[in-house]
C-alpha positions as CSV (number, residue, x, y, z in Angstrom):
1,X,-7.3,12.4,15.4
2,X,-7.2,9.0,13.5
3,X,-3.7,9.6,12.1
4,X,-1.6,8.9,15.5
5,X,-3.6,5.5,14.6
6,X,-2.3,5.0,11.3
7,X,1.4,6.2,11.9
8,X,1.5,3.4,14.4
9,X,1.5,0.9,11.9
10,X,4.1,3.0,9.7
11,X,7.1,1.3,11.6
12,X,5.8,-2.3,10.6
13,X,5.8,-1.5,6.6
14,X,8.1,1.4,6.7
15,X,11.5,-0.6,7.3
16,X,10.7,-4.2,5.4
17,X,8.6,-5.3,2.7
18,X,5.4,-6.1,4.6
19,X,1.8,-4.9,3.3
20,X,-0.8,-3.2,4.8
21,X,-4.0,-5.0,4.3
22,X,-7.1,-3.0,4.6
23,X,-10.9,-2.7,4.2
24,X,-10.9,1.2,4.8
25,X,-11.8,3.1,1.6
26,X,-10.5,6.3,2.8
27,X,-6.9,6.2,2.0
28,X,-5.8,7.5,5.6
29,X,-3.5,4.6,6.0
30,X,-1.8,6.3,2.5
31,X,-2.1,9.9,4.5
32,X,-0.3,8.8,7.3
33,X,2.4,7.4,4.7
34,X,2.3,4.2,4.2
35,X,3.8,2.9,1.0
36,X,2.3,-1.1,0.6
37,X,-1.5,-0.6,1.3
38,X,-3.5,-3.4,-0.5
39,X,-6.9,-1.7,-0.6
40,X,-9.3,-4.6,-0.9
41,X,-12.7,-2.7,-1.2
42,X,-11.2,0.0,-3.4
43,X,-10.9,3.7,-2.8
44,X,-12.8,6.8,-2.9
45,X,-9.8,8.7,-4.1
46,X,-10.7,7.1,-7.8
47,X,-13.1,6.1,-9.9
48,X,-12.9,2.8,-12.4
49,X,-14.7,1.6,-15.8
50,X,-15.8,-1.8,-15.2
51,X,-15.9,-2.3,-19.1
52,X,-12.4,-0.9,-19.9
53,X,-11.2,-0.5,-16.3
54,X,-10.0,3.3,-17.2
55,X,-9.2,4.7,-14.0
56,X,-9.9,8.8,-13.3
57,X,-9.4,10.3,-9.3
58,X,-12.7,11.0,-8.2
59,X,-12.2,15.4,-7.5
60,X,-11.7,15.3,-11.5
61,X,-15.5,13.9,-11.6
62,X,-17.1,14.8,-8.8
63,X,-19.5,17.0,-10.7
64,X,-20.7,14.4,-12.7
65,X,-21.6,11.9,-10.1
């Protein structure tokens, strides 16, 4: 459904050293396969201390939250 979306952009980034910028916290952009994706809002595939800024994916905590 939404990934015929995101592989459209995959020719831009995939053959030069252009970014994709995005507000999307899902990480489809990454699932399509996009290498350069500046996530600007963050991402829900990870979770960060804002005192020490240790970083853990989210499925390793997800029974905590």
């Amino acid at each position: 459904m939404h990934s015929s979306l995101y592989r459209s952009l995959l020719p831009t980034t995939a053959t030069s050293n252009q970014s994709i910028i995005t507000k999307n916290v899902d990480g489809f952009h990454q699932e399509a396969g996009a290498k350069n994706v500046l996530e600007i809002y963050g991402t829900l595939r990870s979770a960060s201390c804002t005192k020490c800024e240790y970083k853990v994916a989210t499925k390793e905590i997800a029974g905590e939250i």
